[in-house]
N, CA, C and O atoms as a CHARMM CRD file, in Angstrom:
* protein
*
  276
    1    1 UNK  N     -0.51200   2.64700  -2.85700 PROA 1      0.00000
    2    1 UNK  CA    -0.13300   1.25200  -2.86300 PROA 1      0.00000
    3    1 UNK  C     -1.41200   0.43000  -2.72600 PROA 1      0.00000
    4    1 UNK  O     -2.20100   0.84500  -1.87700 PROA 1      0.00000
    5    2 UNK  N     -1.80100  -0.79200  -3.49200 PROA 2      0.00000
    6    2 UNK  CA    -2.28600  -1.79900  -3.14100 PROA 2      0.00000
    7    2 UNK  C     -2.63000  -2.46600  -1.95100 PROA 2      0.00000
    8    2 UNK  O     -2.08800  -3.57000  -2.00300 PROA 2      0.00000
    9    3 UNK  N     -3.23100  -2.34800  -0.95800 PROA 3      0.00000
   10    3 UNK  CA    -2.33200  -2.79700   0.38300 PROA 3      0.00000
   11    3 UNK  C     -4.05800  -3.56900   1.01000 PROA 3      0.00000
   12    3 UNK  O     -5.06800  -3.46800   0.31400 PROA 3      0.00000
   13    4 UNK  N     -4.06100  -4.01300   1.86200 PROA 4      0.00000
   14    4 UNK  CA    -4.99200  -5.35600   2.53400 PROA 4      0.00000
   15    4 UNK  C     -5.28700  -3.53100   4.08300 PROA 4      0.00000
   16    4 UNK  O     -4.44500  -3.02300   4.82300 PROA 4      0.00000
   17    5 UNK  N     -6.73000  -3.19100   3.90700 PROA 5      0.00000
   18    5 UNK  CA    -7.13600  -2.08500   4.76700 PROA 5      0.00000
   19    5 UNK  C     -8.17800  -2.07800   5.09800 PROA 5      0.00000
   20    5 UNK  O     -8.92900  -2.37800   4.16900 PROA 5      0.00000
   21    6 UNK  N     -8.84900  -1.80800   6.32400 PROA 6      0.00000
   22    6 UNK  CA   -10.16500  -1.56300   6.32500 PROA 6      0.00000
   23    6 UNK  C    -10.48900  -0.67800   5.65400 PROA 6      0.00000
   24    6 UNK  O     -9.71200   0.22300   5.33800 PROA 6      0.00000
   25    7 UNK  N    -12.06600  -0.75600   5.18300 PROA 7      0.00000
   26    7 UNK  CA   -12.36400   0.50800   4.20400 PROA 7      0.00000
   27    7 UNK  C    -14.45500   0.32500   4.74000 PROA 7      0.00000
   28    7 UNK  O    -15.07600  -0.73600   4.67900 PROA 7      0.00000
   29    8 UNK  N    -14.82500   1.17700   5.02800 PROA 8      0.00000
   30    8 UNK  CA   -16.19800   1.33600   6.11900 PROA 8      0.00000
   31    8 UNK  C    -16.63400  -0.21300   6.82200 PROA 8      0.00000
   32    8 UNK  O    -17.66000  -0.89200   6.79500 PROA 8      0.00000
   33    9 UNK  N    -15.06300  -0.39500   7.55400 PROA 9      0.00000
   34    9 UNK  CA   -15.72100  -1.07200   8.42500 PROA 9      0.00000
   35    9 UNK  C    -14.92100  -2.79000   8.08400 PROA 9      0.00000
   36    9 UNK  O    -14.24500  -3.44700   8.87500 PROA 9      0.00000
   37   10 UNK  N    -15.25900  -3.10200   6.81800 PROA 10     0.00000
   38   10 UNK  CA   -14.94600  -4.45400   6.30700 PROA 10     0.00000
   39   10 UNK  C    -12.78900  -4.09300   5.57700 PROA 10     0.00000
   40   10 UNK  O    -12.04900  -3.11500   5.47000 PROA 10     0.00000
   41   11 UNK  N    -12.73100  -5.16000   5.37700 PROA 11     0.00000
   42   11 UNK  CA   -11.04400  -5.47200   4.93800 PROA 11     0.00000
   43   11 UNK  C    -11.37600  -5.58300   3.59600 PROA 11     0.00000
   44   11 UNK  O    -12.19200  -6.21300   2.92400 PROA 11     0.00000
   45   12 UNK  N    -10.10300  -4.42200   3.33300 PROA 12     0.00000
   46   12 UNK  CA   -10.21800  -4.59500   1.24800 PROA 12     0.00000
   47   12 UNK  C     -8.66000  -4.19900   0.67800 PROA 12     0.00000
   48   12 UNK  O     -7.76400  -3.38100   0.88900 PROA 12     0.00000
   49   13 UNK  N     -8.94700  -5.24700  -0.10700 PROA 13     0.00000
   50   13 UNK  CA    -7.89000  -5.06800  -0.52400 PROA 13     0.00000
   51   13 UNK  C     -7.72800  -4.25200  -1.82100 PROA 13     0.00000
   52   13 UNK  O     -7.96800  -4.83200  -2.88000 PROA 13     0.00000
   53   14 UNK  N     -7.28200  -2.75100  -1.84300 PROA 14     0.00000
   54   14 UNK  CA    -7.64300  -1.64900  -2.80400 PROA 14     0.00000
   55   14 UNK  C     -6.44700  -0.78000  -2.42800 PROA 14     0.00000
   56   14 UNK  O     -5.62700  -1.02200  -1.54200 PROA 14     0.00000
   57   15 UNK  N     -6.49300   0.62700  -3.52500 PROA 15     0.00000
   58   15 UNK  CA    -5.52200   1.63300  -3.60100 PROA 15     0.00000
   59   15 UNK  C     -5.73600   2.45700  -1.99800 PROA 15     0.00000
   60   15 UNK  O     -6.85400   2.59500  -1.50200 PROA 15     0.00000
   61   16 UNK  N     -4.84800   2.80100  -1.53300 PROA 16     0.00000
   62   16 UNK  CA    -4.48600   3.42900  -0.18700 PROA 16     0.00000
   63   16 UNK  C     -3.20800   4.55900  -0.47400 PROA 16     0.00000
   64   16 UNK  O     -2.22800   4.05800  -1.02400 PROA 16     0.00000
   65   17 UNK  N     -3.13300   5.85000  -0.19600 PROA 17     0.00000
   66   17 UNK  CA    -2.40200   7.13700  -0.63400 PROA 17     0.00000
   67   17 UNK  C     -1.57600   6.64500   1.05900 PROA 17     0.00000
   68   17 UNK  O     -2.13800   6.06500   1.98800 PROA 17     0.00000
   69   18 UNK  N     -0.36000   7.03900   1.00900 PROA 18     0.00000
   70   18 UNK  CA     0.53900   6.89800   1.90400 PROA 18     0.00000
   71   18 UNK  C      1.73600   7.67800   1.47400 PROA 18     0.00000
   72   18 UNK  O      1.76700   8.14700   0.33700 PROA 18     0.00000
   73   19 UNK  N      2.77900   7.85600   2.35400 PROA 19     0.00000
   74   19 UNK  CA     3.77800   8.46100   1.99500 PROA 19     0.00000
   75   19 UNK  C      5.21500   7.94200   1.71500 PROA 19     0.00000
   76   19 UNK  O      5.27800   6.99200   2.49600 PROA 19     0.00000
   77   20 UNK  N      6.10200   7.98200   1.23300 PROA 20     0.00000
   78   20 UNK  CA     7.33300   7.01800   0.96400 PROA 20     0.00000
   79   20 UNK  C      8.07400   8.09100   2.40000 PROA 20     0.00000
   80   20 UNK  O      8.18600   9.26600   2.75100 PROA 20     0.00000
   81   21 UNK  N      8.39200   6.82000   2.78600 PROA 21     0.00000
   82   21 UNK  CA     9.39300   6.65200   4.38100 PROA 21     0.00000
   83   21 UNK  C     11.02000   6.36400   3.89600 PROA 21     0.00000
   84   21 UNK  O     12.05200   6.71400   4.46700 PROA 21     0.00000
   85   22 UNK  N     10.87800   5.73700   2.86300 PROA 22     0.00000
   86   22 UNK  CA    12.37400   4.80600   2.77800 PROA 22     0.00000
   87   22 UNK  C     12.50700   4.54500   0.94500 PROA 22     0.00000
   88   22 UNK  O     11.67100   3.94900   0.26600 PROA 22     0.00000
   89   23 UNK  N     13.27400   4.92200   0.64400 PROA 23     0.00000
   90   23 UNK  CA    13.55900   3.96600  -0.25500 PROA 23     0.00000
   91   23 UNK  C     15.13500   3.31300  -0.77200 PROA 23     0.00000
   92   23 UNK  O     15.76000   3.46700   0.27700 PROA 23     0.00000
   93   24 UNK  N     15.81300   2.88400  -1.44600 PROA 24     0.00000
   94   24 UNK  CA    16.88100   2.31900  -1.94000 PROA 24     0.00000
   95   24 UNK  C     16.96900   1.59500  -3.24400 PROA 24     0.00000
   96   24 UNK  O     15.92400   0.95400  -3.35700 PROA 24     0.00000
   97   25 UNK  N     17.77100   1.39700  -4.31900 PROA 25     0.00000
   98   25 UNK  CA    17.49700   0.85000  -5.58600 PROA 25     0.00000
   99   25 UNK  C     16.77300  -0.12100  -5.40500 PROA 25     0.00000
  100   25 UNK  O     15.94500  -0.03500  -6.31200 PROA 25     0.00000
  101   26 UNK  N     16.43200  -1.44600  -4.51300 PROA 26     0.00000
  102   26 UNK  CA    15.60300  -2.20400  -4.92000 PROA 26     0.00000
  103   26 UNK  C     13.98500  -2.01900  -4.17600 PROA 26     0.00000
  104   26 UNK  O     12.93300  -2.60600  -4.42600 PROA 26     0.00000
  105   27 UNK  N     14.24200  -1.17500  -3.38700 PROA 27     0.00000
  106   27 UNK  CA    12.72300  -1.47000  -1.99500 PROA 27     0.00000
  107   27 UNK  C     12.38200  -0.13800  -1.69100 PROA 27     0.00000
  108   27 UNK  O     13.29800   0.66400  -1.51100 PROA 27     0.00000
  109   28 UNK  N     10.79500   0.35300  -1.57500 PROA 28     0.00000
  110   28 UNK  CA    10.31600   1.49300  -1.14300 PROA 28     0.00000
  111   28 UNK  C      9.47500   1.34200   0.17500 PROA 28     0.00000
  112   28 UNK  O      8.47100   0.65300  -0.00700 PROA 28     0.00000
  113   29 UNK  N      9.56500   1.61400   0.91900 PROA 29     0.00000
  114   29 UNK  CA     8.63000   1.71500   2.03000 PROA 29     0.00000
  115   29 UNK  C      8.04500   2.76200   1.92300 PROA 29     0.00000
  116   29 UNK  O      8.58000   3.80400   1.54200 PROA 29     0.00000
  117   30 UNK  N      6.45000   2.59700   2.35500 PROA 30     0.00000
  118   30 UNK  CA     5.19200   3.34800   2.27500 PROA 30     0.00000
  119   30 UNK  C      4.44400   3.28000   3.94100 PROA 30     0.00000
  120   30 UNK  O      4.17700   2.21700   4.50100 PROA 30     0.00000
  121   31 UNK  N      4.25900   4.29900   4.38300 PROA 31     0.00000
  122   31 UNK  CA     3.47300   4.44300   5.84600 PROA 31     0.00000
  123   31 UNK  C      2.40900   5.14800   5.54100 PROA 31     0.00000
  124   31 UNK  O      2.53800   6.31300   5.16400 PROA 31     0.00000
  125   32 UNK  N      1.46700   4.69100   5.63000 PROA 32     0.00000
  126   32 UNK  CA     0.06500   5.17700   5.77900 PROA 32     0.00000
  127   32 UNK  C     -0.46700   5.57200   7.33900 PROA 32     0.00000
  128   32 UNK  O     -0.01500   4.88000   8.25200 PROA 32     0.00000
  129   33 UNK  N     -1.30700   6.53800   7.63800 PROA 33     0.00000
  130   33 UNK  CA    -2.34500   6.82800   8.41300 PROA 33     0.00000
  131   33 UNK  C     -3.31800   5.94000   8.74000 PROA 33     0.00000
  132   33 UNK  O     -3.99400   6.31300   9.69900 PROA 33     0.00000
  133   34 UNK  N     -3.63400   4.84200   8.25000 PROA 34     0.00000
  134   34 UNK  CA    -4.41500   4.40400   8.78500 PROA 34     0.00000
  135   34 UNK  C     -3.81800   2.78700   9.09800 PROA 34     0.00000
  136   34 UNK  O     -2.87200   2.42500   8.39800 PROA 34     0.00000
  137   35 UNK  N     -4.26000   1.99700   9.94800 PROA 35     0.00000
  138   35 UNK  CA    -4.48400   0.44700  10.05600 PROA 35     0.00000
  139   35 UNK  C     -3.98000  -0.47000   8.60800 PROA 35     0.00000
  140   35 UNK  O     -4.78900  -0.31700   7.69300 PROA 35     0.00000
  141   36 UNK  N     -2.69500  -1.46000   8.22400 PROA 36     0.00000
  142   36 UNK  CA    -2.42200  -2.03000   7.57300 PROA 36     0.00000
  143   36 UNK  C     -2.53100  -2.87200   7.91600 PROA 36     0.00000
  144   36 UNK  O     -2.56100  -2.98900   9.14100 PROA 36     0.00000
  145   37 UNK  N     -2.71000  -4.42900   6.79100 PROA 37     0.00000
  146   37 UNK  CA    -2.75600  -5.65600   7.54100 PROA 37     0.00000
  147   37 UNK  C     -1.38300  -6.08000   6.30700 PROA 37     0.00000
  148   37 UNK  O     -0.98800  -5.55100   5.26800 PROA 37     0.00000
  149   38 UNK  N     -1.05200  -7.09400   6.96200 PROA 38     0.00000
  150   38 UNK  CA     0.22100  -8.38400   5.74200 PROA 38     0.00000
  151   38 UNK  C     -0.95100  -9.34700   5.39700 PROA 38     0.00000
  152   38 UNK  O     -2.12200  -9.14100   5.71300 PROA 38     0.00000
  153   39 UNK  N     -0.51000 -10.37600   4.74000 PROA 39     0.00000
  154   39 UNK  CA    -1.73700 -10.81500   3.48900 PROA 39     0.00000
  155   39 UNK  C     -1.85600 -11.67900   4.47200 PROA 39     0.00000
  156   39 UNK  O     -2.45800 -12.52600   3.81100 PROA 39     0.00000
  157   40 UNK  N     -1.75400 -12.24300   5.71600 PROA 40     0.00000
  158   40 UNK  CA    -2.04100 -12.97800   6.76100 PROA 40     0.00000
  159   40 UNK  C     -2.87600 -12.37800   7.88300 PROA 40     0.00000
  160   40 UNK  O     -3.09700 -12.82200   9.01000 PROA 40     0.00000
  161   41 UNK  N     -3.28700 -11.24800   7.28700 PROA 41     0.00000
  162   41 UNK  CA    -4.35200 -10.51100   8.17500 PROA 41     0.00000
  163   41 UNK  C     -3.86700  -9.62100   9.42800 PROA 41     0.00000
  164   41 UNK  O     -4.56200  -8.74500   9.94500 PROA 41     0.00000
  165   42 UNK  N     -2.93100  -9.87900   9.72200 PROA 42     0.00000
  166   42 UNK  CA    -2.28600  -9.76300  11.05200 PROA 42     0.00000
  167   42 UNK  C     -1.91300  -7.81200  11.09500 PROA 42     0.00000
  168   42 UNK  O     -0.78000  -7.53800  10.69900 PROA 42     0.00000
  169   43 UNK  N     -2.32600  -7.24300  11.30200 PROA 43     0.00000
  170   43 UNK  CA    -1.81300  -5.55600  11.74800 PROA 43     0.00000
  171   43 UNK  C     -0.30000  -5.43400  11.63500 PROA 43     0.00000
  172   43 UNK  O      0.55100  -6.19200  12.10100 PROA 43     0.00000
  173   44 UNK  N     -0.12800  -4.25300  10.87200 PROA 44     0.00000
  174   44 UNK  CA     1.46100  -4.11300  10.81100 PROA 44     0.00000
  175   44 UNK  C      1.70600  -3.07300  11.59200 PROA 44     0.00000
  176   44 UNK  O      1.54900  -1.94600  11.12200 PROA 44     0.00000
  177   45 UNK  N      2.13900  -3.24300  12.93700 PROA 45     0.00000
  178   45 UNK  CA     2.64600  -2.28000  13.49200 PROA 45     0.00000
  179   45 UNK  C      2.99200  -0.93300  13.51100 PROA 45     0.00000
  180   45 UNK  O      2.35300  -0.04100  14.06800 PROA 45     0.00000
  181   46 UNK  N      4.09000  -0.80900  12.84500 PROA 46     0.00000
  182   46 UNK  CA     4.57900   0.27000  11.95100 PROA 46     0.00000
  183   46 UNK  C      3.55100   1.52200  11.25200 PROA 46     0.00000
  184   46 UNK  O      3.81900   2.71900  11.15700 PROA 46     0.00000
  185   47 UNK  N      2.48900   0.91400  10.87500 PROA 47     0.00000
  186   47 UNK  CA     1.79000   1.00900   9.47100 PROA 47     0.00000
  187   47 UNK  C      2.89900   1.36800   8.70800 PROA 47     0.00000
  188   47 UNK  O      3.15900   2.56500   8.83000 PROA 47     0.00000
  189   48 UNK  N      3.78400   0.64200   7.82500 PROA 48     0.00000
  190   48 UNK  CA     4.66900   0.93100   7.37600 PROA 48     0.00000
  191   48 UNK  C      5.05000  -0.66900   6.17900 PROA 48     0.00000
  192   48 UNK  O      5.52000  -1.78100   6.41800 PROA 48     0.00000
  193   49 UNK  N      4.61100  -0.07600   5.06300 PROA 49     0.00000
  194   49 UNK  CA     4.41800  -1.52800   4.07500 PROA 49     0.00000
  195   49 UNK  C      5.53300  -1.15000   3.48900 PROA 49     0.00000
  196   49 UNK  O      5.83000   0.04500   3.49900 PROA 49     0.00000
  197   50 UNK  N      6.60700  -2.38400   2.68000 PROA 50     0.00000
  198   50 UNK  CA     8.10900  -2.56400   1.86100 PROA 50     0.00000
  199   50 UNK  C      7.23600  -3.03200   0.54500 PROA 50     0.00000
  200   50 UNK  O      6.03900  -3.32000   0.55000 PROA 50     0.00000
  201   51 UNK  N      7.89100  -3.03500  -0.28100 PROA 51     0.00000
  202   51 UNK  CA     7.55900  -2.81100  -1.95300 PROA 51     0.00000
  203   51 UNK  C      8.69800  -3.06100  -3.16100 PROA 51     0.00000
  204   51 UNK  O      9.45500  -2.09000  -3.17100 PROA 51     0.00000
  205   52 UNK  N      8.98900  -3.84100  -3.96800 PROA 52     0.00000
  206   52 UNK  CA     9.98100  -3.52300  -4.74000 PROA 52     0.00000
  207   52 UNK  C      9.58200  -2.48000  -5.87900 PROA 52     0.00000
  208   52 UNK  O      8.41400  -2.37300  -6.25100 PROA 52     0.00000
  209   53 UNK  N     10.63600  -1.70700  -6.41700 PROA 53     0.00000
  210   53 UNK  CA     9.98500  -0.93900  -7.59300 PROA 53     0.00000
  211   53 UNK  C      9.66400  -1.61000  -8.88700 PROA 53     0.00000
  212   53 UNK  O     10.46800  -2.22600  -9.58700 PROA 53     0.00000
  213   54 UNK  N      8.41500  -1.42200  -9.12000 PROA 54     0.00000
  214   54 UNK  CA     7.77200  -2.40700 -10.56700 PROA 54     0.00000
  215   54 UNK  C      7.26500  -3.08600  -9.97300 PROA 54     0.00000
  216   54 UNK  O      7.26600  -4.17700 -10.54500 PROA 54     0.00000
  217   55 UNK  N      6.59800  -3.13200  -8.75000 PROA 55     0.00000
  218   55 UNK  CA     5.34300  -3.97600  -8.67600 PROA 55     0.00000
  219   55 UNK  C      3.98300  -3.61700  -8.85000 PROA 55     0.00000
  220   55 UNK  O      3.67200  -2.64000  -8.17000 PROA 55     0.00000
  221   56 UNK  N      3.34800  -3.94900  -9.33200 PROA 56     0.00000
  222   56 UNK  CA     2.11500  -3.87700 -10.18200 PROA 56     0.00000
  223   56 UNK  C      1.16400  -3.14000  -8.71600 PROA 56     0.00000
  224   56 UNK  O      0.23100  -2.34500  -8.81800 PROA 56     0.00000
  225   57 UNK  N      1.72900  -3.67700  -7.46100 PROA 57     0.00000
  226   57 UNK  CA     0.80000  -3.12100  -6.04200 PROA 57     0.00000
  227   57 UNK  C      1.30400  -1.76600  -5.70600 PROA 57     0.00000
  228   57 UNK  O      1.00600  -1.48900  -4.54400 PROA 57     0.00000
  229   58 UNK  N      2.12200  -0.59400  -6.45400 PROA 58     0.00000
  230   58 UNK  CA     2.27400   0.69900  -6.64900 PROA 58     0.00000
  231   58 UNK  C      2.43600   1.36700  -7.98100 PROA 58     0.00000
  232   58 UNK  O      2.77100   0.83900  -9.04100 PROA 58     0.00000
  233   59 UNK  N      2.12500   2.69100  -7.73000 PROA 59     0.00000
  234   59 UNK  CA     1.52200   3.29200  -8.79800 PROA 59     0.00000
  235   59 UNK  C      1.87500   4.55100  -8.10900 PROA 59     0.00000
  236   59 UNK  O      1.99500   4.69200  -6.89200 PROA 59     0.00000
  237   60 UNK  N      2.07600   5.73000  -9.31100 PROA 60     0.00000
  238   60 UNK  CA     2.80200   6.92600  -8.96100 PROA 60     0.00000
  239   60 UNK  C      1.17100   7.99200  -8.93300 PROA 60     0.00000
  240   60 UNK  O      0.14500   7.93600  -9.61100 PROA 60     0.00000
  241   61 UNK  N      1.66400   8.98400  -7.68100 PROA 61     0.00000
  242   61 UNK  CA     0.42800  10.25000  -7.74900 PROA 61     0.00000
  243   61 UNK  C     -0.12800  10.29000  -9.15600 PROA 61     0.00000
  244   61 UNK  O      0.64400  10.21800 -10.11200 PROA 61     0.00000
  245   62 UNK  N     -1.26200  10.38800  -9.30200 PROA 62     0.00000
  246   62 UNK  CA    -2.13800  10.58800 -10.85100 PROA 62     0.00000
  247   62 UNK  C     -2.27800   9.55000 -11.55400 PROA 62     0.00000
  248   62 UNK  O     -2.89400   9.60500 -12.61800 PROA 62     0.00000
  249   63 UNK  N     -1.83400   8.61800 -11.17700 PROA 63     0.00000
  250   63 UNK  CA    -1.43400   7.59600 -12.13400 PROA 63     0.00000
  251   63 UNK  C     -2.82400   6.48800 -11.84900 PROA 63     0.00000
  252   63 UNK  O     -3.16800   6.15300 -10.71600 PROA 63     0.00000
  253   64 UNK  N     -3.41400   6.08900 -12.94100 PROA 64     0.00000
  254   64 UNK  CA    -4.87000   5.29900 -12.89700 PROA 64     0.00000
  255   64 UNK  C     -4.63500   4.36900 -13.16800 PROA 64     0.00000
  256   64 UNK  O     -3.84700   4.12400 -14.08100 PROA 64     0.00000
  257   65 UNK  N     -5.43000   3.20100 -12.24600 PROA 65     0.00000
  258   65 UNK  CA    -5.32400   1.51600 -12.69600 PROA 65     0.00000
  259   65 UNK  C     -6.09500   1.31100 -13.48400 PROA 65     0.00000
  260   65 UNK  O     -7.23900   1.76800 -13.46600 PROA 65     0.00000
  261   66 UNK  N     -5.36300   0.17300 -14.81600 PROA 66     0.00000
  262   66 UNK  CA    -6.44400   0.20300 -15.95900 PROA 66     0.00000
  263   66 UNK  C     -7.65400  -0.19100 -15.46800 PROA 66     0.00000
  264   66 UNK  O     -8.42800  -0.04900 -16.41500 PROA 66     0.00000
  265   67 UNK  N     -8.37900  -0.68700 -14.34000 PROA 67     0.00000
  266   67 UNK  CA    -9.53500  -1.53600 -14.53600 PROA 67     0.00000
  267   67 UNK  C    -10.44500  -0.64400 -13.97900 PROA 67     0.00000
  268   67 UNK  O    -11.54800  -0.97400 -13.54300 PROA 67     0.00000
  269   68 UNK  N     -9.89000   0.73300 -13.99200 PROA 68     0.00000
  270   68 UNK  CA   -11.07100   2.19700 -13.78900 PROA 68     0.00000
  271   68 UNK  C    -11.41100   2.85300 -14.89700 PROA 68     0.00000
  272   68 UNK  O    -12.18900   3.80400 -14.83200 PROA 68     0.00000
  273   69 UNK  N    -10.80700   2.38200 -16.21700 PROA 69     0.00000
  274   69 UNK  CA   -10.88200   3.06000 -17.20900 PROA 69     0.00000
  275   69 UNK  C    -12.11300   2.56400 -17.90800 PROA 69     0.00000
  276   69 UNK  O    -12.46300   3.07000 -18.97500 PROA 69     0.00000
């Protein structure tokens, strides 16, 4: 997922591997291992980010964002 993370130190907003916790026809939840922030900076508890399916901020195992190509 896309997600707002520290990455050596500084906050970036980049691809992060996590695991699906939840999902249902419209919403996937993703929990990561490490420190999440919401786009207000603020720590998500949980580490545990919601998602609808078809948003451009997930992407399936293997799967490459065009702007690496």
């Amino acid at each position: 997922m896309r997600c707002l993370h520290l990455r050596q130190g500084q906050m970036a907003l980049d691809w992060l591997a996590g695991s699906v916790v939840a999902a249902d026809y419209r919403m996937l939840g993703v929990r990561f291992e490490v420190e999440v922030y919401a786009n207000t900076g603020q720590a998500v508890a949980d580490r545990t980010l919601w998602c609808t399916h078809g948003s451009p901020n997930l992407r399936r195992p293997g799967e490459r964002d065009q702007e690496e190509l």
